[in-house]
N, C-alpha and C positions, 0 to 999 in steps of 0.2 A: 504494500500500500504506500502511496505518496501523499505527503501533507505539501500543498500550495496555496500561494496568493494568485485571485483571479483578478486582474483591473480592465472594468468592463461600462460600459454605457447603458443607461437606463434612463426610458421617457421618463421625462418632467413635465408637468401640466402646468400652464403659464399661470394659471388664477385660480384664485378661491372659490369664486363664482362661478367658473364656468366660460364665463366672457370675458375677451380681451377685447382690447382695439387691434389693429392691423400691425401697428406698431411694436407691440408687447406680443404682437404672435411673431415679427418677425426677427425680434432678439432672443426668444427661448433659446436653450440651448438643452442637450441630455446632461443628467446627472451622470459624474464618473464615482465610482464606487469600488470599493475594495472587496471580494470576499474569500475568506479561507476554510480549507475543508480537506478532505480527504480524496481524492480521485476515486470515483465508483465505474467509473464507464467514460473512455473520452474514443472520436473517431473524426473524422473531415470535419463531421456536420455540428458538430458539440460537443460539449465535458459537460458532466455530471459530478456532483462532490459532495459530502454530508461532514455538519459539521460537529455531530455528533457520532460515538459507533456505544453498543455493549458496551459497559465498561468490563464485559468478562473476557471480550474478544483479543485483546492485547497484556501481555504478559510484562514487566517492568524490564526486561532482557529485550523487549520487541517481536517475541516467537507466537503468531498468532496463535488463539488458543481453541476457538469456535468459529466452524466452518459454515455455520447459519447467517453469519452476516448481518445482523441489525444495527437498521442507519435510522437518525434522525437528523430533522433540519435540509432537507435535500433540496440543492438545488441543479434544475438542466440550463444551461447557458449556450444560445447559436452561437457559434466561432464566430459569425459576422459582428456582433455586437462587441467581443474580447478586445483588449488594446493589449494585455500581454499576461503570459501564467507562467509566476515564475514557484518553481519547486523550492520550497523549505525543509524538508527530511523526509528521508525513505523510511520506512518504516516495514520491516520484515516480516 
C-alpha cells in the first residue's frame, strides 16, 4: 500500500445565493485542495484513496495483517482534475 498527497481542482460556486452578475461568474476560479490517503485503485482514468483503513489491517512492523481490506473516507479522483500525486511512504 502507498500513502500520498493528491493536489487537485475542485468546483467552486461563485455565491451564496445562487446569482452572480456576469462579472463575478467571470473571475471564479476552482478551489485547489490537498488530499491524502492510501492508494486503493489508481489506472489512466483515476486514483482512488481512503483515508482511513482497519486499524487491525497494519501491523507497527508494516506486515499487512487482514486480507479483507476495510477503507473509510474514500475518495475517486478523474486524473483530469489532478495537478500532481506525490507519494509519502510505502507501506508493506
Amino acid at each position: 500500500m502507498k500513502l500520498v498527497q493528491i493536489i487537485w481542482l475542485d468546483t467552486n460556486e461563485t455565491s451564496d445565493s445562487g446569482w452572480c452578475s456576469k462579472e463575478e461568474a467571470e473571475e471564479a476560479r476552482p478551489c485547489r485542495v490537498a488530499s491524502y490517503g492510501i492508494v486503493v485503485k489508481e489506472n489512466e482514468d483515476f486514483i482512488t484513496i481512503a483515508a482511513d483503513t482497519d486499524a487491525a489491517l497494519v501491523e507497527e512492523n508494516g506486515n499487512v495483517l487482514d486480507a479483507d481490506d476495510l477503507f473509510g473516507m474514500v475518495q475517486c479522483f478523474p486524473k483530469g482534475c489532478i495537478e500532481s500525486i506525490t507519494p509519502l511512504k510505502q507501506i508493506s
